[in-house]
NUGUSE-266351 format. One record per atom (N, C-alpha, C): z negated, y negated, x negated; residue in three letters; atom name. Coordinates in steps of 0.001 Angstrom, whole numbers, padded with zeros to 6 digits. Layout:
<recs>
REC        Z        Y        X  residu  atome
REC        Z        Y        X     ALA     CA
...
</recs>
This chain:
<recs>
REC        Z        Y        X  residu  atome
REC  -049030   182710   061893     UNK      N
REC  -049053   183623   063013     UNK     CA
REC  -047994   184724   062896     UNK      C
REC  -047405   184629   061782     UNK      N
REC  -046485   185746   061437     UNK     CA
REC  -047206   187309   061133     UNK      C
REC  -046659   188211   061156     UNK      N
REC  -047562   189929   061065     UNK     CA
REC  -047035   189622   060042     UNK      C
REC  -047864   189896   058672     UNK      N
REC  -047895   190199   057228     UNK     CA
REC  -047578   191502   057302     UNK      C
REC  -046961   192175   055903     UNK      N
REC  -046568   193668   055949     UNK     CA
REC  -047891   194213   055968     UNK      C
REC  -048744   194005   055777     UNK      N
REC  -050229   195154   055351     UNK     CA
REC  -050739   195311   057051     UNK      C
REC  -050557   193735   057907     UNK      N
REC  -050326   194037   059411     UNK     CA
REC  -049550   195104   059855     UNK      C
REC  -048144   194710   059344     UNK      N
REC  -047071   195892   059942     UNK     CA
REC  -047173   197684   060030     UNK      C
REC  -047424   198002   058592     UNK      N
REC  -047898   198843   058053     UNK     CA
REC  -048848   199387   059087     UNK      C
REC  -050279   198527   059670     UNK      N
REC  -051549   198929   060315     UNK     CA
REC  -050480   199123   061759     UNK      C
REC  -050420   198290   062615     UNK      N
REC  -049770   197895   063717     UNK     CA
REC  -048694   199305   063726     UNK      C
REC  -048027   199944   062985     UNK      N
REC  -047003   201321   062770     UNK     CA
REC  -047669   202222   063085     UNK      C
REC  -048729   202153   062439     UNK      N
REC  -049829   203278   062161     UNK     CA
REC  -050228   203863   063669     UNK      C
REC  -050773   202605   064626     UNK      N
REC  -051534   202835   065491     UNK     CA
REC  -050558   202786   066574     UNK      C
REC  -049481   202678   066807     UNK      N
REC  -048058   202701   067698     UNK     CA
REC  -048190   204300   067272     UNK      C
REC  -047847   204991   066549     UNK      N
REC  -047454   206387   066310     UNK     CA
REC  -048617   207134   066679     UNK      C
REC  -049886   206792   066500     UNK      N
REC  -050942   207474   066968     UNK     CA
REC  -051081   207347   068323     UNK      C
REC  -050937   206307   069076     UNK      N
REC  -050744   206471   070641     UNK     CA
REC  -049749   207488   071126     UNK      C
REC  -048831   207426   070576     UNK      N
REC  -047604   208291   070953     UNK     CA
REC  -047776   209581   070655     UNK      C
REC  -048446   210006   069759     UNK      N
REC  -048317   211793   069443     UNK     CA
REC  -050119   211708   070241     UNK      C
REC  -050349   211611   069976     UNK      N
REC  -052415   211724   070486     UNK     CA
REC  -052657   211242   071719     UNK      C
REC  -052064   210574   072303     UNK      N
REC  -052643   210364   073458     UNK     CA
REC  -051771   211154   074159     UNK      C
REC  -052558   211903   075440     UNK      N
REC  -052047   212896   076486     UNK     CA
REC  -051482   212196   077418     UNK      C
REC  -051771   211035   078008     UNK      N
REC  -051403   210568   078758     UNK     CA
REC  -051447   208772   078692     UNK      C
REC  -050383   208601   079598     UNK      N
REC  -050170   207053   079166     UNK     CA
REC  -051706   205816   078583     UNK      C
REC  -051856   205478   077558     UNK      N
REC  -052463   204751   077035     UNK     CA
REC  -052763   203347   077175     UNK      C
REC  -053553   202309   077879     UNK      N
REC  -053681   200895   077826     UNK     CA
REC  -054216   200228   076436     UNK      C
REC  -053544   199406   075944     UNK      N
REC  -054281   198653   074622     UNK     CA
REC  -054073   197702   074953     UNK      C
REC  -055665   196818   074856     UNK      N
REC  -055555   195445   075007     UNK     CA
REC  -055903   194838   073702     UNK      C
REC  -054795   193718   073655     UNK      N
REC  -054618   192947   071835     UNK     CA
REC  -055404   191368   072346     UNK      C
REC  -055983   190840   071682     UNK      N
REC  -056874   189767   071518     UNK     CA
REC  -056356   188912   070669     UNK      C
REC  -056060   187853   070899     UNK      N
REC  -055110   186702   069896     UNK     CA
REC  -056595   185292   069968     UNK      C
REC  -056757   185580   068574     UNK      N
REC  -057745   184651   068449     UNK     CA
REC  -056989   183251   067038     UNK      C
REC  -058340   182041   066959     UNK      N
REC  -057982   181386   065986     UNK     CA
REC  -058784   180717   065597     UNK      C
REC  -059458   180167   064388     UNK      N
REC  -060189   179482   063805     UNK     CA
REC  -060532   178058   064505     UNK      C
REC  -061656   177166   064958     UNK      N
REC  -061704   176262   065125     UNK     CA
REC  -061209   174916   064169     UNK      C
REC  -060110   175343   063511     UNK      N
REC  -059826   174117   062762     UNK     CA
REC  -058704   173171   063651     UNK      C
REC  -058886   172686   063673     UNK      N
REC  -057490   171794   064816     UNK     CA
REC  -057735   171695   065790     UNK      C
REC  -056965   171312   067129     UNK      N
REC  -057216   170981   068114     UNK     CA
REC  -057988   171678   069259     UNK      C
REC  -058601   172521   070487     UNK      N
REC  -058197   173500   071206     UNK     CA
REC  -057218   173639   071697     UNK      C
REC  -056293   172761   072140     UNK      N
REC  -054790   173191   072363     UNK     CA
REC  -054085   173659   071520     UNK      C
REC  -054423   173199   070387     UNK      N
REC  -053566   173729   069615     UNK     CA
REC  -053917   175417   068997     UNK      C
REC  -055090   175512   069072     UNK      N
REC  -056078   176604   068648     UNK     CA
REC  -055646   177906   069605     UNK      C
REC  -055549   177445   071110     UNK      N
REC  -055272   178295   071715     UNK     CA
REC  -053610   178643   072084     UNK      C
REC  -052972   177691   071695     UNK      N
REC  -051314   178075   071501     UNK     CA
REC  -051120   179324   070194     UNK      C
REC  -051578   179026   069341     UNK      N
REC  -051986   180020   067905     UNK     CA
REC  -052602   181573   068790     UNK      C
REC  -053751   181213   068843     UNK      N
REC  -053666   182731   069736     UNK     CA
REC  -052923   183085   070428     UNK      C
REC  -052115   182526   071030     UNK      N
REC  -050732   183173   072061     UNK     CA
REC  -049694   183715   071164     UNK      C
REC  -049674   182933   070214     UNK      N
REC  -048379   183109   069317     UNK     CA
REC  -049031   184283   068416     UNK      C
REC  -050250   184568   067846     UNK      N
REC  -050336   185733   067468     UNK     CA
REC  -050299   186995   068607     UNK      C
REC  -051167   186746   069142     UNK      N
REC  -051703   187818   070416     UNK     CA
REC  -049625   188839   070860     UNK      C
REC  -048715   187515   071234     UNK      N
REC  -047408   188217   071491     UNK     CA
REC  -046783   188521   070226     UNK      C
REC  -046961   188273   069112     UNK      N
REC  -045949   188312   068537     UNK     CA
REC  -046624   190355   067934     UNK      C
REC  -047920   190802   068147     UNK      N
REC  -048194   191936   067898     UNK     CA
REC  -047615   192457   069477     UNK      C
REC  -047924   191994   070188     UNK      N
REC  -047073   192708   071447     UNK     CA
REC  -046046   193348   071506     UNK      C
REC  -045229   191876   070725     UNK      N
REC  -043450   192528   070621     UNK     CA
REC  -043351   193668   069789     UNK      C
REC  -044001   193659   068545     UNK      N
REC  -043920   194862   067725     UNK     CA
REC  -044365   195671   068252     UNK      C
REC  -045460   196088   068728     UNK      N
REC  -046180   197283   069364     UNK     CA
REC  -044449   197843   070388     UNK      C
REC  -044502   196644   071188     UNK      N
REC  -042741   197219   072282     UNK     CA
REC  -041849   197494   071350     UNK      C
REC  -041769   196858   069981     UNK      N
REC  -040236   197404   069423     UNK     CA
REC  -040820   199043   068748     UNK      C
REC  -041589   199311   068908     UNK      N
REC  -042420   200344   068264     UNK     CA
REC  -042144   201637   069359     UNK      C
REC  -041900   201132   070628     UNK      N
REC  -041895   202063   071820     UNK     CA
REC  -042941   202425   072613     UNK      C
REC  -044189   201357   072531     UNK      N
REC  -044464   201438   073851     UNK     CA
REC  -044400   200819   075160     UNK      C
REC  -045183   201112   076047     UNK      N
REC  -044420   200719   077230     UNK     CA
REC  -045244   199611   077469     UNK      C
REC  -044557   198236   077819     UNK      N
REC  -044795   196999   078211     UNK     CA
REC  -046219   197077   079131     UNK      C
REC  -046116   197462   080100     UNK      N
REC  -047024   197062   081167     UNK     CA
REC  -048592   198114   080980     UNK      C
REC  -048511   199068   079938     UNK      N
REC  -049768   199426   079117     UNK     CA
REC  -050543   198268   077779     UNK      C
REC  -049653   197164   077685     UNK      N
REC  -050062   196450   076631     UNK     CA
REC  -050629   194940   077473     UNK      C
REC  -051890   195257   077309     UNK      N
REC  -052660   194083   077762     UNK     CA
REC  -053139   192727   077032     UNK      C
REC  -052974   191822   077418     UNK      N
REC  -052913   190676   076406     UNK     CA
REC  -054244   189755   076618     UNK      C
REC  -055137   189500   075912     UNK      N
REC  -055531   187825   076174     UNK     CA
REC  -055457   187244   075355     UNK      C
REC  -055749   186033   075731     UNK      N
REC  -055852   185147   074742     UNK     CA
REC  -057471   184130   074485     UNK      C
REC  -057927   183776   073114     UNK      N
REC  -059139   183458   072964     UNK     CA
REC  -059257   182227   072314     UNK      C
REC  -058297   181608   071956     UNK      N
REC  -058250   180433   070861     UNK     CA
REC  -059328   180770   069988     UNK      C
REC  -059929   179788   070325     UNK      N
REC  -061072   179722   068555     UNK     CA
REC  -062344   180248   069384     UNK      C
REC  -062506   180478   070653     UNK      N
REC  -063964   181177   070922     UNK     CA
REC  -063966   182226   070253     UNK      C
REC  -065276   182684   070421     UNK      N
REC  -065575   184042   069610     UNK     CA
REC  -065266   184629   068332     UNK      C
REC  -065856   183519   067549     UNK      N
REC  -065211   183257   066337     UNK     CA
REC  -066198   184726   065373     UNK      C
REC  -064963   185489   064968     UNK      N
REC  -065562   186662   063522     UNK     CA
REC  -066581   185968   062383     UNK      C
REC  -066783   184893   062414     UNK      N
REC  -067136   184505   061157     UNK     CA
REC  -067494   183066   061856     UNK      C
REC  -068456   182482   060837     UNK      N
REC  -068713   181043   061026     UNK     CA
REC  -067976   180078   060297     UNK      C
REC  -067490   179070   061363     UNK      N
REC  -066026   178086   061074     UNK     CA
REC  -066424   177292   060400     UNK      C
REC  -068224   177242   059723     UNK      N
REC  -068753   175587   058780     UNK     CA
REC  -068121   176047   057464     UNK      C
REC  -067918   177207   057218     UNK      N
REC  -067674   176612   055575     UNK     CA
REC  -065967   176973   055547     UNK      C
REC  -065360   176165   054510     UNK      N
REC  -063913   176225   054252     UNK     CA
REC  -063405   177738   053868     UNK      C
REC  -063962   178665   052972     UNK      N
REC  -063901   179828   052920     UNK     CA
REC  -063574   180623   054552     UNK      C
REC  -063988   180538   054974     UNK      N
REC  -063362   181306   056740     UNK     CA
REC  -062480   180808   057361     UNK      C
REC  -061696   180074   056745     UNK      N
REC  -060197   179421   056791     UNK     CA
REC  -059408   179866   056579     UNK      C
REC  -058447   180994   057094     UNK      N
REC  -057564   181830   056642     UNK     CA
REC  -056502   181057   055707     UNK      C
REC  -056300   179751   055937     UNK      N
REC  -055336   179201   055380     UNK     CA
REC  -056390   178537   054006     UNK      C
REC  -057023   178121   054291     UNK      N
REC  -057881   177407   053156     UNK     CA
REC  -058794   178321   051878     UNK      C
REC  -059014   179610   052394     UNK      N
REC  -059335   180454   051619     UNK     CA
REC  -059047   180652   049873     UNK      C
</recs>
């Protein structure tokens, strides 16, 4: 649940483009999702822990807190189908 640099890098990108391009104050809502492998408690603690930890960067980035909208999704709404081991970010 750590931001990888190729994250950081993206996540920079789109902090600076809110700030020069948008005319007026901006809402972004970030989506913290996670693979059905493990528990749902545990699935959906993982999305929290991603979902804030792009939060904080987006705030150390300079924007303003209460424009940054959060949920959280655990393993619903899964990008990909969780049957084969390949869509395992870790197992990949």
């Amino acid at each position: 649940d750590l931001l990888d640099n190729e994250t950081i890098e993206w996540l920079t990108n789109v902090a600076e483009f809110i700030k020069l391009f948008s005319k007026k104050p901006t809402e972004v809502q970030i989506d913290g999702y996670a693979d059905s492998y493990g528990t749902h408690e545990h699935n959906y603690k993982l999305s929290i822990r991603r979902a804030e930890n792009v939060r904080y960067f987006l705030l150390d980035q300079g924007l303003d807190f209460d424009l940054l909208q959060v949920k959280y999704h655990g393993e619903r709404y899964p990008a990909t189908s969780n049957r084969s081991k390949s869509n395992f970010c870790w197992m990949g």
